[in-house]
C-alpha positions as CSV (number, residue, x, y, z in Angstrom):
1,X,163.7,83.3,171.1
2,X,162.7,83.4,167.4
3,X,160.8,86.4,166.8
4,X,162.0,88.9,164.4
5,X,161.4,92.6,166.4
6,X,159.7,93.8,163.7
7,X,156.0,94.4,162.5
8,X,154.5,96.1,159.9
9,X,154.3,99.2,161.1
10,X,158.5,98.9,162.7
11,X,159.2,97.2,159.3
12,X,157.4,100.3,157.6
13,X,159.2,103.0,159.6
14,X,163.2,101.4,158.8
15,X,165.4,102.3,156.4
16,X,168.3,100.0,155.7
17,X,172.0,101.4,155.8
18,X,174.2,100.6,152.8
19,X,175.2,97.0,152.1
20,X,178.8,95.7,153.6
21,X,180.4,93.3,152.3
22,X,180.8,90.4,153.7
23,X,184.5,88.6,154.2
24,X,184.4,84.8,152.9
25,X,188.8,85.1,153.6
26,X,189.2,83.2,156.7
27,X,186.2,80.7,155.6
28,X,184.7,80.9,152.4
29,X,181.8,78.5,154.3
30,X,181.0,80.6,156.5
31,X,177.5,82.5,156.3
32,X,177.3,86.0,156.1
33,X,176.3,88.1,159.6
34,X,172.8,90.0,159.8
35,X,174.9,93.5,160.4
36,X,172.0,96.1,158.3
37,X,168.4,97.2,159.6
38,X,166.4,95.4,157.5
39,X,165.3,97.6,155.1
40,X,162.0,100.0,154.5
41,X,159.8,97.3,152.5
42,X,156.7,99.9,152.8
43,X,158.3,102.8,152.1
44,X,155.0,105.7,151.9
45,X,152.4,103.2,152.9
46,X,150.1,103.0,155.6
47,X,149.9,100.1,157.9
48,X,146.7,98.8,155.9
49,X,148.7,99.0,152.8
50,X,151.9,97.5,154.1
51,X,150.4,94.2,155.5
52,X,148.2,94.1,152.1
53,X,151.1,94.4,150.0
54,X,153.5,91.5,152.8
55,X,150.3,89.1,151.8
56,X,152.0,89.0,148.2
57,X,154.9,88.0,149.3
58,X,157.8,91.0,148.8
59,X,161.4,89.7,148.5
60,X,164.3,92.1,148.1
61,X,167.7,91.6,147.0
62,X,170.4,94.1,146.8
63,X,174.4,94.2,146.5
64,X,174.5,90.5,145.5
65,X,177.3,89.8,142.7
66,X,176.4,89.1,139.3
67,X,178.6,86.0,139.4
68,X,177.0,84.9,142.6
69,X,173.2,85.5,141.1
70,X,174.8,83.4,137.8
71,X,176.0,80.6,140.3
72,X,172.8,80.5,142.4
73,X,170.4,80.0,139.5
74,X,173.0,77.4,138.0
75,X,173.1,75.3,141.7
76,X,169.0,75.6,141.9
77,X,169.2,74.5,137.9
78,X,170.9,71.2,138.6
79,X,169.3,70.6,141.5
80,X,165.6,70.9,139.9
81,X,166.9,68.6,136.9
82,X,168.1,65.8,138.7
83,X,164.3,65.1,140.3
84,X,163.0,62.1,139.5
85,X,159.9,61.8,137.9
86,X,156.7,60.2,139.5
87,X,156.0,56.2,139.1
88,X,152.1,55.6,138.0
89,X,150.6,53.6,141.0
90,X,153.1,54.7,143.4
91,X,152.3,57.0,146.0
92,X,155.2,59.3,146.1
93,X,156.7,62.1,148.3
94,X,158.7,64.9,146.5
95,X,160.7,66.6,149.7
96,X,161.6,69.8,150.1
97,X,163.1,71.2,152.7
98,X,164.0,75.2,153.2
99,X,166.6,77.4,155.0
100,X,164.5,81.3,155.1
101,X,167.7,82.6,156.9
102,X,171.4,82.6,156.6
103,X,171.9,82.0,160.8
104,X,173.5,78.9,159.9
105,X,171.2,77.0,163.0
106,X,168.6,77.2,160.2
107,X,170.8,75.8,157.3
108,X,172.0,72.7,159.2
109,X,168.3,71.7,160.1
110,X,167.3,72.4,156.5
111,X,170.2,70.0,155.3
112,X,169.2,67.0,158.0
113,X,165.5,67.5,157.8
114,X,166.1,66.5,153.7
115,X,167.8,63.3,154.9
116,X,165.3,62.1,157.5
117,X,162.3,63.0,155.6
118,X,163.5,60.9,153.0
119,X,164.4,58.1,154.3
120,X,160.8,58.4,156.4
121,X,158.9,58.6,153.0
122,X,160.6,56.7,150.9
123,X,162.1,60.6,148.6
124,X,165.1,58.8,147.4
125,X,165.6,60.7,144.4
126,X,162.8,63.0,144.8
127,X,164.3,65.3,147.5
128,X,165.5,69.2,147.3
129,X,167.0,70.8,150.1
130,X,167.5,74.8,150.0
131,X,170.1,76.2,151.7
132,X,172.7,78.9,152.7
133,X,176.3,77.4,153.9
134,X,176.2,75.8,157.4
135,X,179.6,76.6,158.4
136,X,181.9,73.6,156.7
137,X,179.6,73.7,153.3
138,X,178.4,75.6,150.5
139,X,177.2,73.9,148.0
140,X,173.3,74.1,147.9
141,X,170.6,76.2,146.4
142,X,170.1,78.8,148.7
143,X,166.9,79.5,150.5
144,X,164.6,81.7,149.7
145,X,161.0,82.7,148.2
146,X,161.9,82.6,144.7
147,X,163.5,79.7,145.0
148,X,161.1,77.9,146.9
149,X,158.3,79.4,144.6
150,X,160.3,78.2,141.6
151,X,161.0,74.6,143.1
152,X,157.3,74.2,143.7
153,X,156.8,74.9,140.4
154,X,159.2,72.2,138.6
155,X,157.7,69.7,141.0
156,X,153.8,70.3,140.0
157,X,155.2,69.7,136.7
158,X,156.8,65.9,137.7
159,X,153.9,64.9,140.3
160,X,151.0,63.3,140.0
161,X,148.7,65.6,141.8
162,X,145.8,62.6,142.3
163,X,148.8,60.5,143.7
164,X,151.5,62.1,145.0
165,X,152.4,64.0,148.1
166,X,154.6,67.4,148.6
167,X,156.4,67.7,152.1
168,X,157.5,70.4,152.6
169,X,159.4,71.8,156.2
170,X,160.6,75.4,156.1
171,X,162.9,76.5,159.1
172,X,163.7,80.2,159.9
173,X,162.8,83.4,162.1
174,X,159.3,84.3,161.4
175,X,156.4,86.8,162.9
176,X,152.9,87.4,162.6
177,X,153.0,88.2,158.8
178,X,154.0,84.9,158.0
179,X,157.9,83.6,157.4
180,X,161.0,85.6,157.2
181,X,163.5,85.7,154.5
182,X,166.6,86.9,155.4
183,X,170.1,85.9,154.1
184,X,172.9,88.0,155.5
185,X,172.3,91.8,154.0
186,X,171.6,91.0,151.1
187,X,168.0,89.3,150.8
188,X,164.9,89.6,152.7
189,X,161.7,89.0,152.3
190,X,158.0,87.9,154.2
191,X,156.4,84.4,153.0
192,X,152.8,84.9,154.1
193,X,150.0,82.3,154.9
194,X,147.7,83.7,151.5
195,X,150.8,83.4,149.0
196,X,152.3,80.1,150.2
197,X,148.4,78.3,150.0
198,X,147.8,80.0,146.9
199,X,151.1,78.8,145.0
200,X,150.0,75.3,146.0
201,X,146.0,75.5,145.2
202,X,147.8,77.1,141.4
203,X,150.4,74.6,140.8
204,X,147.4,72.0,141.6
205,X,149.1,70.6,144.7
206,X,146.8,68.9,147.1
207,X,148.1,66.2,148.7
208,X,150.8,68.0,151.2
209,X,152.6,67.8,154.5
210,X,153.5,70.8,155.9
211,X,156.1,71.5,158.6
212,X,156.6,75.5,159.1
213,X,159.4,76.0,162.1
214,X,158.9,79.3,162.9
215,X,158.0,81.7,165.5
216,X,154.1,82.5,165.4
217,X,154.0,79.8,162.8
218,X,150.7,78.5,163.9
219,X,149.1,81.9,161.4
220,X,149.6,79.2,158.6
221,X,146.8,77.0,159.7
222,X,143.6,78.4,158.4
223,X,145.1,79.5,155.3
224,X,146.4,75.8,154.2
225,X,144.5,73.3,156.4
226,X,142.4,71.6,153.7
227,X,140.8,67.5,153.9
228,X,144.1,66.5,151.9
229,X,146.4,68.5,154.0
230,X,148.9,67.6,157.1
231,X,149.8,71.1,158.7
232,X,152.0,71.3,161.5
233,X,153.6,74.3,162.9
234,X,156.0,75.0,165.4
235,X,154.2,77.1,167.7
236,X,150.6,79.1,167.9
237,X,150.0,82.2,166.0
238,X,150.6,84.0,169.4
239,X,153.8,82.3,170.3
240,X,157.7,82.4,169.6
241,X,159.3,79.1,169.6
242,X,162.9,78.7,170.4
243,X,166.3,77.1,169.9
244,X,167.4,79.3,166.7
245,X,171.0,80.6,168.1
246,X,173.5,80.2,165.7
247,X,175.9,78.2,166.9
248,X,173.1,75.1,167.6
249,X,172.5,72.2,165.1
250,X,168.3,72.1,165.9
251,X,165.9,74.5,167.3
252,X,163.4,73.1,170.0
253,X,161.3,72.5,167.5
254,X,163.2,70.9,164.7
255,X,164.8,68.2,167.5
256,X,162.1,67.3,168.7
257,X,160.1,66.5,165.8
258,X,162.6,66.0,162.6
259,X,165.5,64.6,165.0
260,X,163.7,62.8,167.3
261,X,160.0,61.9,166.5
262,X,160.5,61.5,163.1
263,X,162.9,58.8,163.1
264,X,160.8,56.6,164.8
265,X,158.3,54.3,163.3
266,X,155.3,55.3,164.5
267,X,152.3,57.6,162.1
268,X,152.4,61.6,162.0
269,X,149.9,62.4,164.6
270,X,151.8,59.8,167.2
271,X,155.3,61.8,166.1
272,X,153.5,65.2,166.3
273,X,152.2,64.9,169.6
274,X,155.6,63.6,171.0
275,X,157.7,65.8,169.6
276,X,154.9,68.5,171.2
277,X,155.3,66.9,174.6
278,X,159.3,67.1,174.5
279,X,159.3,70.7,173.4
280,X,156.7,71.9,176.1
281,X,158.8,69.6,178.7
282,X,162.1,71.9,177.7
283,X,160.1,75.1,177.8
284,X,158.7,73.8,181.4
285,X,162.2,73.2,182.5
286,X,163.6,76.7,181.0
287,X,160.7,78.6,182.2
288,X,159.9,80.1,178.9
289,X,156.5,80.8,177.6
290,X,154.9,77.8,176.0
291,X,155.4,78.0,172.2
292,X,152.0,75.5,171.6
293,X,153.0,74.0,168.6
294,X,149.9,73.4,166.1
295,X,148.4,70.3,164.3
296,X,146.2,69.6,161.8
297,X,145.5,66.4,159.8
298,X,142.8,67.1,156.9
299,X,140.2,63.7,157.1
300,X,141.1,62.5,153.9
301,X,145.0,62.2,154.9
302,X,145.0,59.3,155.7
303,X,143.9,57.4,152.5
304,X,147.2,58.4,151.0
305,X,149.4,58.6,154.6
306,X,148.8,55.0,155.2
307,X,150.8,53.7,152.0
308,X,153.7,56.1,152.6
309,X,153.9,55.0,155.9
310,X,153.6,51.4,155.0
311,X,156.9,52.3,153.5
312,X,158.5,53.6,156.2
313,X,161.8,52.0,158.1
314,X,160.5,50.0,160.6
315,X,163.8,50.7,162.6
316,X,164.7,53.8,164.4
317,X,167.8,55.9,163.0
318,X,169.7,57.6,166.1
319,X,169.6,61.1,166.1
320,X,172.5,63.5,165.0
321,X,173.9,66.4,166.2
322,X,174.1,68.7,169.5
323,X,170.4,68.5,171.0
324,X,168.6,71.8,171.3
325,X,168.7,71.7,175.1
326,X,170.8,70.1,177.2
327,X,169.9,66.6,178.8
């Protein structure tokens, strides 16, 4: 299950212990453990103010090295400057794909959903992945609102935004204030609905598809459906999605659309709507509570969908990893 137990008024009423650090020894790969509360975020505030202030988006850091902020902003850096620009006439895709969380479930999805995403839109060159280590790697940008803010950002600036397409898929724990940000005990943070769809109506991006895998994900909708907008969300805005342990390689969600749908050549609604019939077939079989995983493809979509798609590998890649649930 993928909810965070928290709301505003929990989140309001915790006060995080001091920071621990965490031992890189044995594994300097391996992500840190969620050991602290997470901390008060509306310390004073009443539950009106606390969800008014969680709509601009709050992230916290604390107890982070100075070397490791230095190394962080250096990785993101690089990684920003070796996008490619856009080619006039050329409908392109600038990818981005995110990692909210340091449960490393979340950075190995980030890290394959960049690859198929890709190859599916033809990103070669034009794809960022954010993300913490996965267990035998460590050598991304991390995840996390600034940094996602920040890439958006650099990318407005090398699009054209009456040609070219952001997609975007965000994994990670979320709740009913939008998604999580939480890397080890040192970073949190809540991405909601009105900040992410005001960043992109700022930075002038229009032309978007948007993949948020998270629990009660399907709160994103209204806020960033638009007629030039593909939104797609891993469950309703009542609903926990699932497959987010640590130890997997996909959540439900992220197998059955990114490692499974996805790679097959077929156009976004047919993948959406089979990667929605696998996940409610696992959740039939488990007995869990239907996560009802949202779609919604603006009407002018497909004016610019059909020439990415035209581009797409017209042969299936074979998907990777351990599958979410067992066949």
């Amino acid at each position: 299950m993928r909810k965070l137990a928290t709301t505003a008024v929990a989140l309001a009423a915790l006060i995080g212990s001091p920071v621990l650090a965490q031992s890189s020894a044995e594994n300097p790969n391996q992500p840190p453990a969620h050991t602290q509360p997470i901390p008060n975020l509306g310390i004073g505030q009443s539950r009106e103010e606390v969800i008014e202030s969680f709509e601009l988006a709050p992230q916290l850091r604390r107890g982070v090295p100075a070397s490791e902020l230095l190394e962080q902003r250096q990785r993101l850096t690089r990684a920003l400057g070796e996008l490619e620009p856009q080619r006039p006439g050329t409908v392109d895709a600038y990818v981005v794909t995110i990692a909210l969380d340091s449960d490393p479930v979340f950075a190995r999805e980030a890290r394959e959903a960049g690859r198929v995403l890709s190859d599916r839109y033809d990103g070669e060159g034009r794809v960022l992945s954010l993300a913490g280590p996965d267990g035998t790697r460590d050598d991304l940008a991390h995840g996390s609102i600034e940094s996602l803010l920040v890439s958006l950002a650099h990318i407005s600036q090398l699009m054209d935004s009456e040609e070219d397409v952001l997609v975007l898929y965000t994994t990670s724990h979320g709740t009913k204030l939008g998604l999580a940000y939480h890397y080890g005990d040192y970073g949190y943070g809540f991405l909601s609905p009105a900040r992410l769809s005001e960043a992109l109506e700022q930075l002038g991006i229009k032309r978007r598809i948007l993949i948020l895998s998270a629990c009660f994900s399907g709160v994103f909708v209204p806020e960033l459906a638009s007629e030039d907008s593909a939104v797609l969300t891993a469950a309703s805005s009542e609903r926990s999605s699932f497959g987010c342990r640590a130890e997997n390689d996909w959540t439900f969600y992220g197998d059955a659309l990114i490692n499974r749908a996805m790679r097959q050549p077929v156009p976004l609604d047919e993948a959406a709507q089979a990667a929605n019939r696998t996940v409610a077939g696992w959740e039939t079989r488990q007995r869990l509570l239907a996560s009802l995983p949202q779609v919604s493809i603006g009407a002018g979509v497909s004016e610019w969908l059909l020439e990415l798609e035209a581009r797409m590998p017209q042969v299936a890649s074979q998907s990777v990893g351990r599958p979410a649930v067992a066949e």
